[in-house]
C-alpha positions in Angstrom: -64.6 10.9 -71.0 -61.4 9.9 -69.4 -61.5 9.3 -65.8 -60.0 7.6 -62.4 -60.6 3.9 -62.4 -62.2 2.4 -59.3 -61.7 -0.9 -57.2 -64.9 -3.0 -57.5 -63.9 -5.9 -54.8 -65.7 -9.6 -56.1 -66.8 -11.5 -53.2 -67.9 -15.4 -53.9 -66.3 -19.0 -53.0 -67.1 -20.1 -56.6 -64.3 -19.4 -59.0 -67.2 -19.7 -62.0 -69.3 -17.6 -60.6 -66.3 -14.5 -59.9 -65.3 -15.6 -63.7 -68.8 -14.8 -64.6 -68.6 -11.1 -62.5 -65.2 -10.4 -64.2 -66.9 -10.8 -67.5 -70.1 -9.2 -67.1 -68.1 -6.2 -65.5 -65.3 -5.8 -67.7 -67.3 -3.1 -69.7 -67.1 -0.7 -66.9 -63.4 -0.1 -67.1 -63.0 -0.1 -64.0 -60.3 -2.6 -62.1 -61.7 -5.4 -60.7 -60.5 -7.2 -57.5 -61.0 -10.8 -56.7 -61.6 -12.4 -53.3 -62.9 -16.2 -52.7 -63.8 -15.8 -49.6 -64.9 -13.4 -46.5 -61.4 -13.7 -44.9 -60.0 -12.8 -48.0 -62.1 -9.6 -48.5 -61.4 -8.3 -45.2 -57.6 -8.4 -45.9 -58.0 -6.7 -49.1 -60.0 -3.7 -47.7 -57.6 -3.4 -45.0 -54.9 -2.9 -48.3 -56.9 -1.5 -50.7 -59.6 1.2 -50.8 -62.6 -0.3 -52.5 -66.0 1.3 -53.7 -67.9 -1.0 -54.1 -68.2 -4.7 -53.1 -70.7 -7.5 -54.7 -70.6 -9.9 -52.3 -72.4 -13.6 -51.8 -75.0 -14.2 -49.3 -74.1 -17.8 -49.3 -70.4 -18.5 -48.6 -68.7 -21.0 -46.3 -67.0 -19.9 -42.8 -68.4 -16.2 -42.9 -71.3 -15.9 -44.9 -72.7 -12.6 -46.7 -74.1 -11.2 -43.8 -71.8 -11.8 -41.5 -69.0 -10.4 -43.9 -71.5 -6.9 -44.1 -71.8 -7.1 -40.3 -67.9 -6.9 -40.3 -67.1 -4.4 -42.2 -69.2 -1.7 -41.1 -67.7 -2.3 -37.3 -64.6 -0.6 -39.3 -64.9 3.2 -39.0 -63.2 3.4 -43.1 -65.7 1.1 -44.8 -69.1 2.4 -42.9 -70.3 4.1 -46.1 -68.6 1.7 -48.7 -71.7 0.1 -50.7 -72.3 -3.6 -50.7 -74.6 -5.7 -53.0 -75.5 -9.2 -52.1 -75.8 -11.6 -54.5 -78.5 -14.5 -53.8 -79.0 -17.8 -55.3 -82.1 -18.3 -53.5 -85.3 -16.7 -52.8 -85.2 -13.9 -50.6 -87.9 -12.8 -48.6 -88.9 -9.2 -47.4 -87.4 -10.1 -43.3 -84.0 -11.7 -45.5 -83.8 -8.3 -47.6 -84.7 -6.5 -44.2 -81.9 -8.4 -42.4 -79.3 -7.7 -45.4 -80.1 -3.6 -45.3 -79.7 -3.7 -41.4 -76.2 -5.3 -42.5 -75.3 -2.5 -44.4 -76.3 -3.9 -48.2 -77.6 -1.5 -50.3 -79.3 -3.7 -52.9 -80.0 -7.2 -54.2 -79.4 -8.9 -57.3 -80.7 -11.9 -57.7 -79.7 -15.2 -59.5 -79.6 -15.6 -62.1 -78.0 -12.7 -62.6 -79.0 -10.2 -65.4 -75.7 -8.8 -66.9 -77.4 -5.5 -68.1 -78.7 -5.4 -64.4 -75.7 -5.7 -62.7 -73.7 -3.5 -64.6 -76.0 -0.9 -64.7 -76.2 -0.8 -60.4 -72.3 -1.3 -60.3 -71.5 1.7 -62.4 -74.2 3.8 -60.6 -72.2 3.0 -57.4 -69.0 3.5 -59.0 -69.9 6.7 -60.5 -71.5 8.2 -56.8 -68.1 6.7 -54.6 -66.1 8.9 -57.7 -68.3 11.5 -56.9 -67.8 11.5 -53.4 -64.1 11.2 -53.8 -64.2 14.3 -56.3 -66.4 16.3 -54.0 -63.9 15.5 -50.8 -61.0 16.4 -52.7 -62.1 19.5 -53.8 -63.7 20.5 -50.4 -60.1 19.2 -49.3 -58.6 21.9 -51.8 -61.6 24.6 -50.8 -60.4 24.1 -47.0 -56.5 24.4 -47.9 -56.9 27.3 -49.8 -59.2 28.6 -46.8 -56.5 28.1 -45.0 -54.1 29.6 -46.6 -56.0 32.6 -47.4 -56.6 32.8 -43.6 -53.5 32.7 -42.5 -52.1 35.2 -45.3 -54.4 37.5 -43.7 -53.1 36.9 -40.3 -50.0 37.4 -41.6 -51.2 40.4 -42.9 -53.1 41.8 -40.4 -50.2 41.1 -37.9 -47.4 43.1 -40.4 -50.2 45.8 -40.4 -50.5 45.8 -36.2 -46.8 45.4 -36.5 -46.4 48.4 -39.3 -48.4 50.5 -37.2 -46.6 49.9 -33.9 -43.8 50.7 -35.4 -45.7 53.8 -36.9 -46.5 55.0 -33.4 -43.4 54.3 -31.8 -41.5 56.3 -34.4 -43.8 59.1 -33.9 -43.9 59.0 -30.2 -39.9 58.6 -30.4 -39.5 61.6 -33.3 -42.0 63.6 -31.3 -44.4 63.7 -34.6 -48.4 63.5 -35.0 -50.6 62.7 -37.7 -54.1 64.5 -38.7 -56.5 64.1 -41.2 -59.0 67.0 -42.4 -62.0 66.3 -44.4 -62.2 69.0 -46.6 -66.1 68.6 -47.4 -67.6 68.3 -44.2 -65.2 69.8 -41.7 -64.0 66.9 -40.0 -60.8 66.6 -38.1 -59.0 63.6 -36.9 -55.7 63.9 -34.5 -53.8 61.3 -33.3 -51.9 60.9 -30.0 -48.7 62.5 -31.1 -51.0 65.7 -32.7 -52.6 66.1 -29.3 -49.5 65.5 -27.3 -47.7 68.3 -29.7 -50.4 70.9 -28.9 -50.3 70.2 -25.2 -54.3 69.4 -25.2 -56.5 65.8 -24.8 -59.2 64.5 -26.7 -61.4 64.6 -23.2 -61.0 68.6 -23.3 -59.9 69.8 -26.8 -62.5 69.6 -29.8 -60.8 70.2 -32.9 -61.8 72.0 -35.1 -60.3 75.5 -37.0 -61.2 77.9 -34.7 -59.7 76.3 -31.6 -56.6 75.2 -33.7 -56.0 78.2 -34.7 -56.7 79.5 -31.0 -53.2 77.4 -29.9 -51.6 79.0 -32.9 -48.7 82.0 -32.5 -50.3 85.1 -33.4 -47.6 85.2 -35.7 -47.9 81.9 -37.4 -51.7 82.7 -37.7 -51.4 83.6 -41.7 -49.5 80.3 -42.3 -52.8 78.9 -41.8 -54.6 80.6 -44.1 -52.0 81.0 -46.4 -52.3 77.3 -46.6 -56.1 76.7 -46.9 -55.8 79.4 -49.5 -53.0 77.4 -51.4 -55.4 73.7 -51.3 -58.3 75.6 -52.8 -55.9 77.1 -55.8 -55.4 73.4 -56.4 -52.0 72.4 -54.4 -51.3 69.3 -53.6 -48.9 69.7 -50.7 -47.6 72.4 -48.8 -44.9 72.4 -46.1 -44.2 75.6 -43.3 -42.5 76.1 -40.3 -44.6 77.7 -37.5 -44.9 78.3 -33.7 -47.9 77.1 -31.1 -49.2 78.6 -27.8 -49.6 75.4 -25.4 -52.6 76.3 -22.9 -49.8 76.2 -20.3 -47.8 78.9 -21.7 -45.2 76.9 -23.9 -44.5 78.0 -27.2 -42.8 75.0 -29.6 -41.5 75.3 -32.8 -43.1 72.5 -35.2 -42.8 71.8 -39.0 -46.0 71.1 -40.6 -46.7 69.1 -43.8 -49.9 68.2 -45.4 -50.9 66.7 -48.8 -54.3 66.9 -50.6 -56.5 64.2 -51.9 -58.4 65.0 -54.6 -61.4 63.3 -57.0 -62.3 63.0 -60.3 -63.7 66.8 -61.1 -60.1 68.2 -59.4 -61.1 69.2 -56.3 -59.8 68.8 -53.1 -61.9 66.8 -50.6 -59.4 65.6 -47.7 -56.3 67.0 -46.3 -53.6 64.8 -44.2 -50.7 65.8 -42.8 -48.2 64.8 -40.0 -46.7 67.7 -37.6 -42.9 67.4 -36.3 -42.1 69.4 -32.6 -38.4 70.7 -33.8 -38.7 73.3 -30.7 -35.4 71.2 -29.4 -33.6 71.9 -33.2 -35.0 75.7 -33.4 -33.0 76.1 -29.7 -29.8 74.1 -31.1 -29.7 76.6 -33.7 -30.4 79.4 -31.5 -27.8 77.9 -29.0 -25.3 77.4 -32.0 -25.8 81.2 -33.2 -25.3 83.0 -29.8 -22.5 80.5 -29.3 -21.0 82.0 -32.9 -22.2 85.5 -31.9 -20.0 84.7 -28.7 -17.0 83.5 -30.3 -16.9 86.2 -32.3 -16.9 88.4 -29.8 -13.8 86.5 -28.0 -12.0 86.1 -30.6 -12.3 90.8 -31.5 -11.6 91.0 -27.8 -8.4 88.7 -27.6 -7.7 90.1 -31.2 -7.9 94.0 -29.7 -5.9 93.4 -26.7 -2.9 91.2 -28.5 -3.1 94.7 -30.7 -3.1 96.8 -28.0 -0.5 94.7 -26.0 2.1 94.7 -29.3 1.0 98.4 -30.1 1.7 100.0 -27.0 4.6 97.3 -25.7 8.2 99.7 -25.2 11.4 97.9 -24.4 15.4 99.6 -25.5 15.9 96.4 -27.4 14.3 94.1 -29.4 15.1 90.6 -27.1 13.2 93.0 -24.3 10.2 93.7 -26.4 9.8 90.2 -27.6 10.0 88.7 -23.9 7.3 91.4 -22.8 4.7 90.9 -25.7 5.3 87.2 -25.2 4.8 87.3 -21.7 1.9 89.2 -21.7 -0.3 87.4 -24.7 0.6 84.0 -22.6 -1.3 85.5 -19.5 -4.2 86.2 -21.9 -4.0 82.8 -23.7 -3.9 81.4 -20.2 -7.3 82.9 -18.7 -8.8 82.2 -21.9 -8.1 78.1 -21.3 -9.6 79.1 -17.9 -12.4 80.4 -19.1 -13.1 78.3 -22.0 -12.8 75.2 -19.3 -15.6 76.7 -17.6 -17.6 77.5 -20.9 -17.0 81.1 -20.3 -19.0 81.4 -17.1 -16.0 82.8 -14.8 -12.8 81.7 -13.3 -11.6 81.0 -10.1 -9.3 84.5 -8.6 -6.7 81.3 -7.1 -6.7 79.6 -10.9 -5.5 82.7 -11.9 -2.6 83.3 -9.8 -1.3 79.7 -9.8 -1.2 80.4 -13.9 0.5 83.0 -13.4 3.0 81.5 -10.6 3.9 77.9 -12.9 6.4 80.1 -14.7 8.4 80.6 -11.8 8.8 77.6 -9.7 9.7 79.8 -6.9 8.8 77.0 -4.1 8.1 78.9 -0.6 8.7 81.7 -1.8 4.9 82.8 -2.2 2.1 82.5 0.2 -1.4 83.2 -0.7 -4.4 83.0 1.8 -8.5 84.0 0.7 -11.7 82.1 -0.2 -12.5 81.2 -3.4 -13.8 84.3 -5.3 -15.4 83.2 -8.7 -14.9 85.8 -11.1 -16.9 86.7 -14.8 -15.0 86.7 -18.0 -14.2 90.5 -18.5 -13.0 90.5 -14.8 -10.8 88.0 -15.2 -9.4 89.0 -17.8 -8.0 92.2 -16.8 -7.3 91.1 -13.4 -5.5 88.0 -15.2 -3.1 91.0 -16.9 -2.7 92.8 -13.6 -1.4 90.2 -11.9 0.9 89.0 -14.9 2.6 93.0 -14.8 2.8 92.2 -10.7 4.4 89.2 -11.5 7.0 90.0 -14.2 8.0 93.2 -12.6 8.5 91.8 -9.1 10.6 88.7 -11.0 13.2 91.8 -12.6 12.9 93.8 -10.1 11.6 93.1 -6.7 11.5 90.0 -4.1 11.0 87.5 -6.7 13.9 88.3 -8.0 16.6 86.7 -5.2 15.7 83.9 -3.4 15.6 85.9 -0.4 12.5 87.4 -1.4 9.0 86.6 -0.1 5.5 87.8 -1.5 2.5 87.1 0.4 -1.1 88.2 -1.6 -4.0 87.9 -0.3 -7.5 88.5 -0.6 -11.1 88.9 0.7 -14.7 90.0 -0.6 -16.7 92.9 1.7 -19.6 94.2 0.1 -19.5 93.0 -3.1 -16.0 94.4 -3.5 -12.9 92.3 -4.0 -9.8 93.6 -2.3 -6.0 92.1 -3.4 -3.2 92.8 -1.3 0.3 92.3 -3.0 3.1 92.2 -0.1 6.5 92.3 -1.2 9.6 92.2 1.4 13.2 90.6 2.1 13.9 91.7 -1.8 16.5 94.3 -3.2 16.1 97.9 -1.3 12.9 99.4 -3.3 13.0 103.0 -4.6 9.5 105.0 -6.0 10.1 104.8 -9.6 11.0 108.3 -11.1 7.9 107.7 -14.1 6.0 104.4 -14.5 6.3 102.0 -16.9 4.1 100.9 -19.8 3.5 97.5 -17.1 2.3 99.7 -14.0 0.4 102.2 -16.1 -1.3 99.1 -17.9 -2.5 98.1 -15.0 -3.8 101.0 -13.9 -6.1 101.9 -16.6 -7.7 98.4 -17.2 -8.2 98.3 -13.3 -9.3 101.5 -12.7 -11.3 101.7 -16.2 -12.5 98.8 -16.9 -13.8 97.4 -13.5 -14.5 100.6 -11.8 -12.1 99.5 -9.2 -8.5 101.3 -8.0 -4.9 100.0 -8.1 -2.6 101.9 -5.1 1.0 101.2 -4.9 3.3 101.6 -1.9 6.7 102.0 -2.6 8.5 100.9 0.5 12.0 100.5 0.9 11.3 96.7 2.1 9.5 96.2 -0.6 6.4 97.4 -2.7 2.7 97.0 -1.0 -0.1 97.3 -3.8 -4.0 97.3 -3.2 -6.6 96.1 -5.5 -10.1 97.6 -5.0 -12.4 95.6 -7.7 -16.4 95.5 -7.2 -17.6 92.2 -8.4 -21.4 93.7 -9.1 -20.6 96.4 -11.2 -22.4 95.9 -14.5 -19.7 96.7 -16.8 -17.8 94.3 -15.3 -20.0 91.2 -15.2 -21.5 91.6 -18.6 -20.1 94.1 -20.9 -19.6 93.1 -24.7 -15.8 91.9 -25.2 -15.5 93.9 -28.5 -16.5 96.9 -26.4 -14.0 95.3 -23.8 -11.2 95.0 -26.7 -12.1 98.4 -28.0 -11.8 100.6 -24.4 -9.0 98.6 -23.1 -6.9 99.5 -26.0 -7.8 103.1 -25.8 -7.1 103.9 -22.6 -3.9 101.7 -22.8 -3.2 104.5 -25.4 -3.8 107.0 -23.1 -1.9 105.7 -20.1 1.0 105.7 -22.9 0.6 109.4 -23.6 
């Protein structure tokens, strides 16, 4: 059997006698290495790993002993094994003497070749051993390593995976749970317990009290579930609502799979639970907000109609100007209002709308607080003041630069009163019949807010009153398609 050649280090300072050890040990295969003396032995251990050494008792300078003494002062060669070789006779204190040296046996001269060989190779054979055995405890401890430290790896992804697990369930506002279909037991995690509002120092789960924090609604989801698992599903996805013990009600998403064993049947349940309350609210938000801007856009829709409908001018330049003018002021309290997200508008927004057409400089004075107004008030007020505007532009002080308007306005008892002062304008004259503009006005103030619109023709100029209650229901909160829908009829009445 093929296998790794040793170094067999020769120790003597007769040349015959090595010659002798190189022939009697040649049959060993192994490679021999010469040394004539002590001196020369240490340097080629200090080169060469050896297993064993035959060494002479009696050499010159450093004798056998001395040479053994030597080398097991050096920490490498303490378990190499020497044999002395003695010419002479050795006595039980020598032989004593040359084990306490570190020898390990004796051959005596003359030497028997069969002898010699036969405690060489034995030597050989246990320092190949050795070797073999290290290296494979060498290999045993790096793969030990290695295997170790996969694991670590392993374990540390795992730790790793699963912090990542809980920060992406904590962060998507998810929980897991695990049901064990045989014996009943439940298994929540943080996020589970954190959905349903309860701890694992007061909640003990189990169906009943799950199905305690459930909707009273949602309750059959449940059971329509369990129902499902023992038909054989595998999985089974619903939407459904819990009661928190505080009062909260949250919309989650629950999902759940089934294991299942060799016969078919189901013996554990797991599933994770998603809070989407904030999603069910976006959508709720989103559909009002649709509802809404439907609403709007019929109520802008019913009083351009209106406006277009019931507009009368002698010529068609006229009726252009006055349906243009009049479906700006709307377009320009919707901006208002759509600025403010359709919660109101200021009264003072609205006139200075209405005023940058004009760049009449000190023409106009205004003076009153800031009166914040709901949508369906501001809109009709918003056209008011347009007719006020366009008809004291043709015809009153706003139309010579002579002419000063002062309005004004304060709140007493929930009721807004607008005072439009005109004076230093053309002589004024009551109108014979009133105008589509005036009669407008009118019916959206008087009808529509519950308020009254009276005019003052004086010869200085024309003194109107606005009487507008800011509580009245219909006006803070009536639907604009009903809005749209009255305003245009009783624009078609104040036409009749």
């Amino acid at each position: 059997m093929d296998h790794e050649k040793v170094n067999i280090l020769l120790v003597d300072d007769q040349p015959a006698k090595l010659l002798a050890y190189e022939v009697i040990l040649k049959d060993l295969g192994e490679n021999l290495v010469i040394a004539s003396s002590g001196r020369e032995a240490l340097e080629v251990l200090l080169k060469t790993e050896i297993a064993v050494i035959l060494v002479d008792v009696c050499m010159p300078e450093l004798d056998g002993f001395e040479l053994a003494a030597m080398i097991r002062e050096h920490p490498r060669f303490q378990k190499t094994a020497m044999i002395f070789i003695s010419a002479i006779q050795v006595s039980d204190i020598d032989r004593l003497r040359g084990y306490e040296m570190g020898a390990v046996d004796y051959v005596p001269v003359p030497v028997v070749p069969e002898v010699l060989r036969a405690k060489i190779k034995v030597f050989a054979e246990l320092y190949r051993k050795t070797r073999e055995l290290e290296r494979w405890n060498q290999e045993l401890e790096d793969r030990v390593r290695a295997r170790t430290a996969e694991l670590e790896n392993s374990t540390a992804k795992l730790r790793e995976s699963e912090q990542r697990r809980s920060m992406a369930i904590a962060a998507g506002k998810m929980g897991s749970w695990d049901w064990d279909w045989i014996n009943g037991d439940w298994m929540w995690d943080e996020g589970q317990y954190r959905i349903f509002g309860v701890s694992p120092e007061n909640f003990n789960v189990n169906p009943a009290n799950v199905q305690a924090l459930l909707h009273p609604d949602d309750v059959d989801e449940l059971r329509k579930a369990i129902a499902e698992f023992n038909k054989g599903s595998r999985a089974y996805e619903t939407e459904f609502r819990i009661v928190r013990p505080d009062g909260d009600v949250r919309w989650c998403v629950g999902t759940a799979a089934a294991t299942i064993d060799g016969s078919g049947r189901v013996v554990r349940v797991s599933g994770v639970t998603v809070d989407i309350t904030e999603r069910k609210r976006a959508e709720e938000r989103q559909n009002l907000l649709a509802r809404e801007v439907d609403h709007r856009a019929k109520n802008a829709l019913a009083l351009a109609q209106s406006i277009v409908r019931l507009t009368r001018a002698d010529e068609v330049k006229a009726y252009v100007n006055a349906v243009e003018g009049r479906i700006n002021a709307l377009a320009r309290v919707h901006t208002i209002l759509s600025l403010s997200s359709w919660q109101g508008a200021e009264l003072s927004k609205l006139i200075d709308e209405e005023l940058a057409p004009y760049s009449l400089g000190g023409q106009i004075r205004l003076a009153g607080p800031e009166v914040q107004l709901v949508p369906a008030t501001a809109q009709t007020l918003a056209l008011a003041l347009h007719e006020l505007f366009t008809n004291s532009a043709k015809y009153g002080a706003l139309s010579t630069r002579s002419g000063r308007l002062t309005i004004g306005w304060q709140v007493d008892n929930d009721a807004l009163a607008v005072t439009w002062e005109e004076s230093g304008g053309p002589l004024v004259r009551p109108p014979k019949s009133r105008g589509f503009g005036t009669r407008s006005l009118l019916a959206s103030v008087e009808s529509q807010l519950g308020g009254q619109a009276l005019f003052d023709w004086r010869p200085e100029g024309l003194l109107c009153r606005l009487q507008v209650p800011l509580t009245r229901k219909n006006a803070a909160s009536s639907a604009p398609d009903k809005f749209g829908a009255a305003a245009s009829a009783e624009l078609q009445r104040a036409s009749g």
